[in-house]
N, CA, C and O of each residue as an XYZ file, in Angstrom:
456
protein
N     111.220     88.854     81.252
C     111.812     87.924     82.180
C     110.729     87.006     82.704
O     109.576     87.419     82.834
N     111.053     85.863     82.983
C     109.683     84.564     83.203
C     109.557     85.385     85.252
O     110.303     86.055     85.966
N     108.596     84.958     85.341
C     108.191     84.931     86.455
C     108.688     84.500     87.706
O     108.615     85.014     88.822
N     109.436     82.994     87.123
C     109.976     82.244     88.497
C     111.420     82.670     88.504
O     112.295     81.992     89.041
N     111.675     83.974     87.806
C     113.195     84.514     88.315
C     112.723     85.813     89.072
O     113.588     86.415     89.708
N     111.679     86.212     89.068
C     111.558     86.967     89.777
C     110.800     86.178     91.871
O     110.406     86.886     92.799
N     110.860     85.200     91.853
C     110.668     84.278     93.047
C     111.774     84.896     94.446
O     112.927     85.153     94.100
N     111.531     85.044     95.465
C     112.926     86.005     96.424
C     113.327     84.340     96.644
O     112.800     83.233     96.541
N     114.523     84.912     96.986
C     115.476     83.762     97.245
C     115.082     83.476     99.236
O     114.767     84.231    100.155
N     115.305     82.162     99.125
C     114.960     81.809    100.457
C     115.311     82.538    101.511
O     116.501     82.738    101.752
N     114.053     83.170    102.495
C     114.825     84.096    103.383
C     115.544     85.511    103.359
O     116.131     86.085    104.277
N     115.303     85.962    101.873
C     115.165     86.901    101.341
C     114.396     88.102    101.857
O     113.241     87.847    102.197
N     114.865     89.573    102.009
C     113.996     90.637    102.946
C     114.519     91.719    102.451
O     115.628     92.070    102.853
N     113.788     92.514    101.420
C     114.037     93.730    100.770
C     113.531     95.198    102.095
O     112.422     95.215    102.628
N     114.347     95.991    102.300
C     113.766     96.719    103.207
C     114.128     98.507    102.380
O     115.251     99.005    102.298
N     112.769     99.173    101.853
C     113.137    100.353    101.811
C     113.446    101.518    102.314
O     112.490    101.578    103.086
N     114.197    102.809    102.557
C     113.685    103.483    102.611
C     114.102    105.307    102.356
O     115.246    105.752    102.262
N     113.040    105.971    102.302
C     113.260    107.334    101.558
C     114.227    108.095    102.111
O     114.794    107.591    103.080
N     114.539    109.056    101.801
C     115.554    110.089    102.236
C     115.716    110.739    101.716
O     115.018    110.692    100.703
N     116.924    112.229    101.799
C     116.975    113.609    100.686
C     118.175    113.263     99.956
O     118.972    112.552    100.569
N     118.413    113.540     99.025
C     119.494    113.365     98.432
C     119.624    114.670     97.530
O     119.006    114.942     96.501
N     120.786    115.543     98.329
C     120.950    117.057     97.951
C     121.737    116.798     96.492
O     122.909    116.540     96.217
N     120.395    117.013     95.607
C     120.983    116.724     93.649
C     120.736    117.780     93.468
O     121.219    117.881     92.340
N     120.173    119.137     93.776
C     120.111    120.503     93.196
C     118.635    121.106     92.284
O     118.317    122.098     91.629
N     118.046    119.843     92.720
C     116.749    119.013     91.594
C     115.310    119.207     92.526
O     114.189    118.704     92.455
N     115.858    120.048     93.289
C     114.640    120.548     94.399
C     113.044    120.764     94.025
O     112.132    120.238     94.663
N     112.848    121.704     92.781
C     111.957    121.966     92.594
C     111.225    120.859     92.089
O     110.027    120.701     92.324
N     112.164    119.810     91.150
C     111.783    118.875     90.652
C     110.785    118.094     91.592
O     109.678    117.703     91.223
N     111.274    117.928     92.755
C     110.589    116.836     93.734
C     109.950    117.515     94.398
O     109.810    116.952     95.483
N     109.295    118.750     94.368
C     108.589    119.575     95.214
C     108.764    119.560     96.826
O     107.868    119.730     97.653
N     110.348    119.277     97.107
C     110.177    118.906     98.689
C     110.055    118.347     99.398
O     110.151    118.567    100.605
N     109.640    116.847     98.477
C     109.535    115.701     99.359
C     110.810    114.790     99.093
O     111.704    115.097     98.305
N     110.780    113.781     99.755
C     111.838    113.036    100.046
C     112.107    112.083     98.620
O     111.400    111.304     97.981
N     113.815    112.686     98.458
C     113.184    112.303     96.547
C     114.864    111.060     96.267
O     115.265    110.710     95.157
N     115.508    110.659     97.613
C     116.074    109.527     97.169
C     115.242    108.088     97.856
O     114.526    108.100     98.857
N     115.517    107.108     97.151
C     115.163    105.864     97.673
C     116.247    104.638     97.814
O     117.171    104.357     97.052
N     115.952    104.174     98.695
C     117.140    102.913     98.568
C     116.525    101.297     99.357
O     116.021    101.010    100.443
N     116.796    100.764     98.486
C     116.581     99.144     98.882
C     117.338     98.805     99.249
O     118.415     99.146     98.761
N     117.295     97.851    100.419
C     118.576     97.292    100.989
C     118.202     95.253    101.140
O     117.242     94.779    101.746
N     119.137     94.557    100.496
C     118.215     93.345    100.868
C     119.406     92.625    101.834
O     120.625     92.796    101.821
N     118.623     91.812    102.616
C     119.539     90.601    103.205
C     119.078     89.234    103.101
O     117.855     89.097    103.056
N     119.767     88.235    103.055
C     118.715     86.863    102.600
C     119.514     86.214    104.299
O     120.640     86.458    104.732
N     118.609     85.514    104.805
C     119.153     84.726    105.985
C     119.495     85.993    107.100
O     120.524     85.768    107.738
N     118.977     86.966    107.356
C     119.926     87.837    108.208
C     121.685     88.761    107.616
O     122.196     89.826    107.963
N     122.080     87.760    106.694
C     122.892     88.291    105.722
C     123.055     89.362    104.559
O     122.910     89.056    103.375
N     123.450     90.969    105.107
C     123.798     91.975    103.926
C     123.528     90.825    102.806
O     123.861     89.649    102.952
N     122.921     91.317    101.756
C     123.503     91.047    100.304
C     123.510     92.339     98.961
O     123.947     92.279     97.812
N     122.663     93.718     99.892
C     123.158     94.413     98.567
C     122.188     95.334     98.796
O     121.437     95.246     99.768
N     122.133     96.150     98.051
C     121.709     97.515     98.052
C     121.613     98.181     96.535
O     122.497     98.009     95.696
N     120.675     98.797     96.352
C     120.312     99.846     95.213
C     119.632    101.616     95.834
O     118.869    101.848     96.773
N     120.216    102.460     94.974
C     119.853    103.691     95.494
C     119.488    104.288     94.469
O     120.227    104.338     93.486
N     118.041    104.972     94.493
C     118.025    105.952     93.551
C     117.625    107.450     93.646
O     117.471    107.958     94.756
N     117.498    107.978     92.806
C     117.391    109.954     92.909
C     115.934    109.996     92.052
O     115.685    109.479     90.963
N     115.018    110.839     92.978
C     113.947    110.728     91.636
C     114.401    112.246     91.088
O     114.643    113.361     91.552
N     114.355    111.523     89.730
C     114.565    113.217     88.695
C     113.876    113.185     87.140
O     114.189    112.563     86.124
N     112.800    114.142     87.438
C     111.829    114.366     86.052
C     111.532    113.099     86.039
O     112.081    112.268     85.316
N     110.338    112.802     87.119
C     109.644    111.745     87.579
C     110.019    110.387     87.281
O     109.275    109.434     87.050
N     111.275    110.430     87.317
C     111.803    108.789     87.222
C     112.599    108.547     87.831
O     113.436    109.397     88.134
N     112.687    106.765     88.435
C     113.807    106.989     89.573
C     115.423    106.196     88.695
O     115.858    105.146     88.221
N     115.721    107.424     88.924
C     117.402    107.467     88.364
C     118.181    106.588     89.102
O     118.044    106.754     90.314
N     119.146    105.488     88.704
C     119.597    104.450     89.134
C     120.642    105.302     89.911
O     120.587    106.407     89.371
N     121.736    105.350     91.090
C     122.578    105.520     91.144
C     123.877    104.881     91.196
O     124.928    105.104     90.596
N     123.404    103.708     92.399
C     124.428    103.328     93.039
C     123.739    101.581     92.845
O     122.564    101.273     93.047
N     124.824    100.670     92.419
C     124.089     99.185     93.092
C     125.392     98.390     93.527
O     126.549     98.288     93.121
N     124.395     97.733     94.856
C     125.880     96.694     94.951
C     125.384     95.446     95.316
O     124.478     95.378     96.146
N     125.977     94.201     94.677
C     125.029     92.854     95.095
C     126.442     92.256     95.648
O     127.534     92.364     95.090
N     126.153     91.591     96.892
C     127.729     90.616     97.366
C     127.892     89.583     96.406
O     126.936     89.125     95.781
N     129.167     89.162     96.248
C     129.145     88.041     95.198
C     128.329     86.990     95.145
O     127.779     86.584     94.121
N     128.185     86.330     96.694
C     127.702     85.081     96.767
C     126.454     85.060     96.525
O     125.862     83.981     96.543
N     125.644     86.500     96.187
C     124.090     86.614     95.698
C     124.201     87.094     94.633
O     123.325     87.895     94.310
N     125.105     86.859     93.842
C     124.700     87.508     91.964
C     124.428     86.575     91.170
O     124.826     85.468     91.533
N     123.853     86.631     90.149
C     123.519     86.199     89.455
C     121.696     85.494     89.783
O     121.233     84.507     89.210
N     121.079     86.217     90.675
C     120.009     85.074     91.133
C     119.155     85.913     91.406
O     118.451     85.777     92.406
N     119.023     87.071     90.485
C     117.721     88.012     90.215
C     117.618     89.139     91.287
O     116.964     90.155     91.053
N     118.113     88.993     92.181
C     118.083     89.949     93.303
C     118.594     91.450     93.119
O     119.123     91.870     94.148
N     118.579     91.948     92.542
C     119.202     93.054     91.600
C     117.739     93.606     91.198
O     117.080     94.541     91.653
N     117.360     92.226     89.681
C     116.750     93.030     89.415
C     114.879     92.759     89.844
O     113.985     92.704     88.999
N     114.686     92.625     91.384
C     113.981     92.042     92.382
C     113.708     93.796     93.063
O     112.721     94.523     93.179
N     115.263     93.921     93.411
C     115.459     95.096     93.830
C     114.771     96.678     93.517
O     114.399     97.725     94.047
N     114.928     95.932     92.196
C     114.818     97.367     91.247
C     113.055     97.606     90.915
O     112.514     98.706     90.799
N     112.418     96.338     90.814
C     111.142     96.026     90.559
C     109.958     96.381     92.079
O     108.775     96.721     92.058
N     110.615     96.200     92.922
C     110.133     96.926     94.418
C     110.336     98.582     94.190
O     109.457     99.438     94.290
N     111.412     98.733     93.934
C     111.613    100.493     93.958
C     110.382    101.104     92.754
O     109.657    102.098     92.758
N     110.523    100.280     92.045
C     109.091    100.716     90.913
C     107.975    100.581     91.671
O     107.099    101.434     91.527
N     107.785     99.567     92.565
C     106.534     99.043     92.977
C     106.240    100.294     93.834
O     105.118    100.796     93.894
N     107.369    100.786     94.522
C     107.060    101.508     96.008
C     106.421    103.066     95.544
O     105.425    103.713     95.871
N     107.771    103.315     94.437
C     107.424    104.793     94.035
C     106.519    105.438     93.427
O     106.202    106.627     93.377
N     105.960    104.038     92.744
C     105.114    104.496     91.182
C     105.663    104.764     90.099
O     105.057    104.653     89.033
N     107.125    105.233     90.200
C     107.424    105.388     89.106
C     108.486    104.156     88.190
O     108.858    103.030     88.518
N     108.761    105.072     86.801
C     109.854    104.363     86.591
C     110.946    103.886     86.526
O     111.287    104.424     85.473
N     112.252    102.968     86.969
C     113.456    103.066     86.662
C     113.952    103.807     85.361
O     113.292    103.919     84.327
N     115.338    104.339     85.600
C     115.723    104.677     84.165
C     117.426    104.418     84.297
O     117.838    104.515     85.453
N     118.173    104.188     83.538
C     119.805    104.183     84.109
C     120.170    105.642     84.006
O     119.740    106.569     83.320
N     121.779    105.448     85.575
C     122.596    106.641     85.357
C     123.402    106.895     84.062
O     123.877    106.074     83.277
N     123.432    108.162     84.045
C     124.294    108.495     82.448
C     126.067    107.850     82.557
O     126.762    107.785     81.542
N     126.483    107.508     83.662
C     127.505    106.695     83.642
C     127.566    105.429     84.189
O     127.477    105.564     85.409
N     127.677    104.229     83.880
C     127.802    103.388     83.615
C     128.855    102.354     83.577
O     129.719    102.428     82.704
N     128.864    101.193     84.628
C     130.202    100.237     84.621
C     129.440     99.322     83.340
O     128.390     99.485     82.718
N     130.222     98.580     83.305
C     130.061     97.543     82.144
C     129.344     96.426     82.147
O     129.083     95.659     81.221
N     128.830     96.385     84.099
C     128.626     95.260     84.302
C     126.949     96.264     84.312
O     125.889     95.778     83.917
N     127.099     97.668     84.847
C     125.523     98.116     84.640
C     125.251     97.853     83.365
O     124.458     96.934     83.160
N     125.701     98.419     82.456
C     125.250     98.515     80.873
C     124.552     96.907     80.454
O     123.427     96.548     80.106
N     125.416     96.436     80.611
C     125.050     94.639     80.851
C     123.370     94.266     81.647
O     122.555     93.500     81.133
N     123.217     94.777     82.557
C     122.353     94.706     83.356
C     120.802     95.284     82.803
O     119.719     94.698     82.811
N     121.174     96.735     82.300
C     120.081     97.416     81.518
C     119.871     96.906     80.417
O     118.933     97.381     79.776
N     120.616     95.832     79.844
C     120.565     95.558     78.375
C     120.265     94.365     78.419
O     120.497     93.559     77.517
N     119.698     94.115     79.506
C     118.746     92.457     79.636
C     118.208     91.813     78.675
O     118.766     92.368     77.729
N     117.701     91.238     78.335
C     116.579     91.120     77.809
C     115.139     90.728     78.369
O     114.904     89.987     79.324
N     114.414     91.261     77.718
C     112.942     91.412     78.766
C     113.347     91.587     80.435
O     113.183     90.752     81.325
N     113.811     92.680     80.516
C     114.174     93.212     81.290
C     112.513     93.428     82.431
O     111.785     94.328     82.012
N     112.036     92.758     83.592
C     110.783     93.551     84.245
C     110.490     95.179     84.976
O     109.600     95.543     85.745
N     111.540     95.863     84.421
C     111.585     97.332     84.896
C     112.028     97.985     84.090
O     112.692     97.609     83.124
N     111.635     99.360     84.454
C     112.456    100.441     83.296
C     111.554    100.802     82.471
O     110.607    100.063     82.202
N     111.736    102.193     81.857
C     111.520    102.476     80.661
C     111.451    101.686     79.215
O     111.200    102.308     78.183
């Protein structure tokens, strides 16, 4: 992906942060706080959210939601490129999948992920 799509949209404010997310995957994360979630707003305005689970050191996509009036304009995958940045690790997708995720993972030159 070129560079100037990864640019935040004006007024743009990604805010993370950790939490437990009871997946059964305990040992996996040795105890520490093993969900993450980005939340962005551009202008003071919700626009969306991503959540993930870290499992077998990668952070597992769960949940995403972008408001309409901010799709298509990288913020997604802005989103997803901070959660790499924060964790160290890597994105990977959930094993189920809307059409519009599958779409999403199947970018091309995608800047995250496996």
């Amino acid at each position: 992906m070129a560079a100037e799509k990864l640019t935040p949209l004006p007024g743009e404010e990604l805010s993370p942060e950790w939490g437990w997310h009871e997946c059964g995957d305990e040992a996996d994360v040795e105890g520490v706080d093993n969900e993450l979630t980005i939340r962005a707003k551009v202008n003071g305005v919700y626009a969306g959210y991503v959540s993930f689970v870290v499992r077998n050191k990668r952070l597992e996509a769960c949940n995403l939601e972008v408001n309409p009036e901010f799709r298509r304009k990288g913020l997604a995958t802005r989103m997803y490129v901070e959660a790499e940045e924060i964790a160290g690790l890597k994105c990977v997708p959930h094993s189920s999948q809307s059409p519009e995720g599958r779409a999403f993972w199947n970018q091309k030159d995608r800047p995250f992920g496996c």
